[in-house]
N, C-alpha and C positions, 0 to 999 in steps of 0.2 A: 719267638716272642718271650716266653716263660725264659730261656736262656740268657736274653741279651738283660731284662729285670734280672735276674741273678748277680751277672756281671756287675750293672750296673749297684746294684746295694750291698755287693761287696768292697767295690772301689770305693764308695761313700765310707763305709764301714773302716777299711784300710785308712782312707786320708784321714779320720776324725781322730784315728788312734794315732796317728804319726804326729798330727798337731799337738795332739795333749801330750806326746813324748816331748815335744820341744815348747814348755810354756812360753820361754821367753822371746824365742823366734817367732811365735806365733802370739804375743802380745802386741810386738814391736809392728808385725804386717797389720794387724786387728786396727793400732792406732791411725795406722796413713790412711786406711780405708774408712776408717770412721770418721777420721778428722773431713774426709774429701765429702762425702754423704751428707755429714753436719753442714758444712760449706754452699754446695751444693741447693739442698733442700731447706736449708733457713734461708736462703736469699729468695730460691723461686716463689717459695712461702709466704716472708712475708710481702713481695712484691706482687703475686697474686692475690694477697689479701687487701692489701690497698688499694689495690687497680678495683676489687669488689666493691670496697668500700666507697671509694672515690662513686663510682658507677652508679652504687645503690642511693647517694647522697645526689647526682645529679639528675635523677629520676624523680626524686622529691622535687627536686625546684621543676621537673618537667623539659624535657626532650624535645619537646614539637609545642611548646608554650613561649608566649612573645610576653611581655609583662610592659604595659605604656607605660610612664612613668614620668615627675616631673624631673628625676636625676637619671644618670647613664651612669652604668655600672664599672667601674674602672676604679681607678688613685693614681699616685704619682704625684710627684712634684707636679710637671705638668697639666696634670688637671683643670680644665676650666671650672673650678665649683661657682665663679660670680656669674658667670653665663647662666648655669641652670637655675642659682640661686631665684634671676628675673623670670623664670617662667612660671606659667599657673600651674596650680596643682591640678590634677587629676578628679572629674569631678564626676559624682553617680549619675546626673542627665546626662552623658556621653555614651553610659551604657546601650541606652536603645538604639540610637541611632549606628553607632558601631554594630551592635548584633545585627540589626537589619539589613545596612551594607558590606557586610565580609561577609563573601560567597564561601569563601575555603574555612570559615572556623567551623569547627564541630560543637562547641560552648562558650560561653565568653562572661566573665564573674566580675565585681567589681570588692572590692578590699578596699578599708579603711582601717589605719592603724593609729594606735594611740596606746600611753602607759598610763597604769594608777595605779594608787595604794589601793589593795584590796583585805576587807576584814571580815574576820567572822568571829564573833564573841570577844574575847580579850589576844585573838591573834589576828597580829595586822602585817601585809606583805607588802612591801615597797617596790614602786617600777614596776607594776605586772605588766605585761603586752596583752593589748585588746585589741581583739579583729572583730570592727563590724562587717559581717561578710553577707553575700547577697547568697541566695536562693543556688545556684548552680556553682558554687564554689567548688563544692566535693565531688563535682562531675571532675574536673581539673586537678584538685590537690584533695585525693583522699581521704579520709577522714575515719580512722577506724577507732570505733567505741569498745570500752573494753567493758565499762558498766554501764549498766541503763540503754539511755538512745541520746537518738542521735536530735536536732531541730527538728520541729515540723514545719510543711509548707505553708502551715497557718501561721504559725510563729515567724516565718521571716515577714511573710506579706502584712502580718499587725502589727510588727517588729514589739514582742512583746519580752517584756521581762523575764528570758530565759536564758541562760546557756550552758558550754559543756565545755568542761575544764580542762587543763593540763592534767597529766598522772603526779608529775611533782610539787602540780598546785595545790592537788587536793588531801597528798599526802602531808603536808606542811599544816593548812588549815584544819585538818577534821586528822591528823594521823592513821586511821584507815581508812583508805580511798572509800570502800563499801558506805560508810557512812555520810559521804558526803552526796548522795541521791536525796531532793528532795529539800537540801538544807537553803536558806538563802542566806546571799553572802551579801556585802555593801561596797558596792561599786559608783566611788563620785558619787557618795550620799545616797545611791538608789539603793532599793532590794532587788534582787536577782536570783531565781530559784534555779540550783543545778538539778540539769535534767539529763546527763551523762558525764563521763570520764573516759577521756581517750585514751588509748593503749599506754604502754609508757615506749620511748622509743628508744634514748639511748643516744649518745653524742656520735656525732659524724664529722672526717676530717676538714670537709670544709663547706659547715655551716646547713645552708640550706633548708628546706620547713623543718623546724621539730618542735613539735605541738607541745612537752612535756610542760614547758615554763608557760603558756600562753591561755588565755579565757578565749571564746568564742561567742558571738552574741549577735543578733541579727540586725544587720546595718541601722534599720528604721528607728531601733531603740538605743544602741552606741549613739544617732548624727543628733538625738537630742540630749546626750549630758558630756558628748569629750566638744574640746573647740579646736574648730575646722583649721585654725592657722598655726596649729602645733602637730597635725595630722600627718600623715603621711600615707595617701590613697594613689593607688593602681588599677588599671585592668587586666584581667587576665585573660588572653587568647589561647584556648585550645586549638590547635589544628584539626584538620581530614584526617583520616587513616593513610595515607603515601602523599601526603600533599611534604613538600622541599618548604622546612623552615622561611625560607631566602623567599618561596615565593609568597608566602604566608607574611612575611613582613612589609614587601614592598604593597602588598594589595592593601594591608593596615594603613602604613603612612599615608598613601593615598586618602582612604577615610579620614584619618584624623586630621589630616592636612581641610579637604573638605569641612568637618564638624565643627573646627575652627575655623574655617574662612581664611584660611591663609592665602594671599597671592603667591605666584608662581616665583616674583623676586624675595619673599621674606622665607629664613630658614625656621627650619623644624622648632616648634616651641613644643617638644615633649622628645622623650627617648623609647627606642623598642628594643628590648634586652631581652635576650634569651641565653641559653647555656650554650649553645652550637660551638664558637669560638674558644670559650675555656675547657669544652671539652677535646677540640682538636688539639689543645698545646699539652692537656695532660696526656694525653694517645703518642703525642712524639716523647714529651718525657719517661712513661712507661714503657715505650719503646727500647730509647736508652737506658733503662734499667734493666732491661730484660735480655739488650745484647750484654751488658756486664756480669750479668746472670751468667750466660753462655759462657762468657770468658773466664767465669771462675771455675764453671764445671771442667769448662776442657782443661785448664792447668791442674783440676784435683785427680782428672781422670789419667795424664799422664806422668802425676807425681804418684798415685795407686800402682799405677801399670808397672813403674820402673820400680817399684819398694815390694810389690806382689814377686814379679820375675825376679829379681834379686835373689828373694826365699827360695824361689821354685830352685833355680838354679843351683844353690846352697843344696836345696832338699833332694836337688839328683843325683849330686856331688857322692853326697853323703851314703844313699841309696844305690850305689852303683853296682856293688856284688849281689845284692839280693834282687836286683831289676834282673841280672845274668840268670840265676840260679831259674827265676820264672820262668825266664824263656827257656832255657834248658830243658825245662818239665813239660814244657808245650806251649806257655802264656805268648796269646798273638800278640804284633805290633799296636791293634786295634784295644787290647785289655790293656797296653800298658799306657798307652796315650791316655786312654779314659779316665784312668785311675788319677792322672795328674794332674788332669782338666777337671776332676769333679772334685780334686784338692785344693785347687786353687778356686774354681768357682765359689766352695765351702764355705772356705775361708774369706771370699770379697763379699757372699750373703751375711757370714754373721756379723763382718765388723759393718755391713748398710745396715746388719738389724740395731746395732747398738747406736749406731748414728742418728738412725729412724726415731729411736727411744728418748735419746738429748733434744733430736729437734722437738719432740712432742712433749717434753717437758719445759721447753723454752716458750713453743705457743700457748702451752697455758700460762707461764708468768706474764711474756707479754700481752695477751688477751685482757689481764687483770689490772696490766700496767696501763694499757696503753687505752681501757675501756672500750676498744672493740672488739671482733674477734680475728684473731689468725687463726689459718686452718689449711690442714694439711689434706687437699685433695685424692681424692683417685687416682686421679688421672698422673699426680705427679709421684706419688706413690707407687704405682705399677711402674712411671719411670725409671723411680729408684732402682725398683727390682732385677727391670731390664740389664738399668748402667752396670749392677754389681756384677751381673752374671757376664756381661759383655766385657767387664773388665777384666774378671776370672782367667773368661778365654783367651785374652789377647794376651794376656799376663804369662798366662802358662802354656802355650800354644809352644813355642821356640823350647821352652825346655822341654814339655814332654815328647815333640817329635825328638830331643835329642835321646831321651830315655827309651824311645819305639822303636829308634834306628841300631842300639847298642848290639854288637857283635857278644853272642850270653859266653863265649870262651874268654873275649880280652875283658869283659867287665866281672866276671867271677874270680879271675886272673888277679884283677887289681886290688882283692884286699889283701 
């Protein structure tokens, strides 16, 4: 064992010096391999990052959540918007009666949206988003306080003059958040005492809850100062724990079909949206990004392979009287292979380390850029690892068996 580690940190020892003999030949291999690494791991990058982000964004809107609504979620030319336009809105006596008859929901919220100028002192914000939100909203759609707290259950059932802000609402009106506990703001002429601050969250690539811009306020106190025909109210269905979207929808329609009295001839006057569908068409399109992924690793891996072997081959060329003399002295077929195999491997780790280094300076510019984060995994890291050293091998494999096999009389012979 002590033996073969000898060997083995010699040959290391041997290839590190033979590189630094040849800067330039061992610049020019450093580039293909780093250039493939960079390639390689900024694509798996940041398409892992997006697919995160994607993922984390559609978790906010809720996975196993049905949203009734008086519009369906879609665009396009196509669109019916005059269809939806004639439906009713969404209205908070629907609440009970839907919680009562949907067997499969786990909770079920009701939301009322609305915008106003919101002031505090001699600063005034235009367009805020206001949720009057009912009592189990935050079973559904979290709610995390970063200052203070959060409603009380007294406070939604008196629906009293309280709520809890955006992070970038509060920083705008009061400049540090910490100070805005306590203060009352003037919403639609009322007072309104903040009694928390939500986290701040951070923009998402598409859309979805993010608390940062928006007030919170307990429905009963919102339905008497916004007006009902400018609103824009939903319900929201949580699921079971394994209950299937699909069945969770059709058993809603039914309800609402019932709470409205609709006959069996007249069509749905409300929509049930959920994420299910937009999330299957992102899963094939990161799909496709992911086999293009693949396709650029395997062309970097075999534009590596052929610029790797290339050198090796050059490097046995070159080496070919002192590969004899080895053997001559006793060095086995197994020393000389190794030694050529742990040069090329060497050499495919440092130019994945310098790649490694570019891509990790690129995710932090575009983390910065792009305001979210990319990030370079583990899991895809230890790939790297793998590919450089698998490249090594396969790189140097064909030459150094040709250096194991040399006859030590005809290759001392040749200088």
């Amino acid at each position: 064992m002590r033996k073969s580690i000898e060997i083995l940190w010699n040959s290391l020892r041997f290839a590190i010096q033979e590189l630094n003999k040849n800067k330039l030949r061992t610049f020019l291999s450093l580039l293909g391999i780093t250039f493939g690494i960079f390639c390689i791991i900024s694509v798996m990058a940041t398409v892992g990052s997006l697919q995160r982000n994607v993922k984390n964004s559609l978790e906010t809107i809720g996975t196993n959540t049905i949203y009734i609504q008086k519009w369906s979620w879609g665009g396009g030319s196509d669109y019916p918007w005059w269809k939806y336009m004639s439906r009713p809105n969404t209205q908070y006596k629907e609440l009970a009666p839907v919680k009562a008859k949907t067997s499969l929901a786990q909770s079920v919220a009701f939301s009322y949206f609305n915008s106003s100028p919101i002031d505090y002192k001699e600063v005034s914000l235009e367009s805020v988003n206001l949720y009057g939100i009912t009592e189990s909203f935050h079973e559904i759609q979290p709610v995390t306080v970063g200052y203070g707290r959060y409603l009380s259950s007294n406070e939604f059932q008196s629906g009293a003059a309280t709520t809890v802000v955006g992070y970038n609402v509060a920083q705008q009106l009061f400049g540090d958040v910490t100070r805005a506990l306590g203060k009352s703001i003037s919403v639609k002429g009322r007072k309104v005492v903040v009694a928390g601050v939500m986290q701040k969250q951070g923009q998402s690539l598409i859309g979805g809850w993010n608390f940062d811009d928006v007030i919170m306020i307990p429905y009963h106190f919102l339905k008497q100062i916004a007006d009902d025909e400018k609103s824009d109210a939903f319900l929201l269905v949580k699921g079971k724990e394994g209950v299937p979207v699909e069945d969770l929808k059709n058993e809603l329609r039914g309800v609402m079909r019932s709470v409205r009295r609709l006959s069996p001839k007249q069509e749905d006057n409300f929509s049930l949206n959920d994420v299910s569908s937009g999330s299957t068409q992102l899963n094939s399109i990161f799909s496709g990004m992911t086999v293009g992924g693949f396709a650029i690793t395997i062309l970097s891996f075999i534009v590596g392979i052929f610029g790797v072997a290339n050198i090796m081959f050059v490097s046995v060329r070159e080496r070919t009287a002192i590969i004899g003399l080895k053997k001559a002295i006793g060095a086995k077929r197994s020393t000389i292979l190794i030694e050529f195999l742990m040069e090329s491997a060497f050499l495919c780790l440092l130019g994945g380390a310098i790649g490694l280094l570019l891509v990790y300076l690129l995710t932090l510019l575009l983390t910065h850029s792009l305001n979210f984060e990319i990030f370079i995994s583990l899991k895809l890291f230890t790939a790297a690892v793998i590919s450089c050293i698998l490249t090594g091998i396969l790189a140097g494999i064909i030459p150094a068996f040709i250096a194991a096999r040399m006859d030590p009389v005809a290759a001392i012979r040749s200088k």
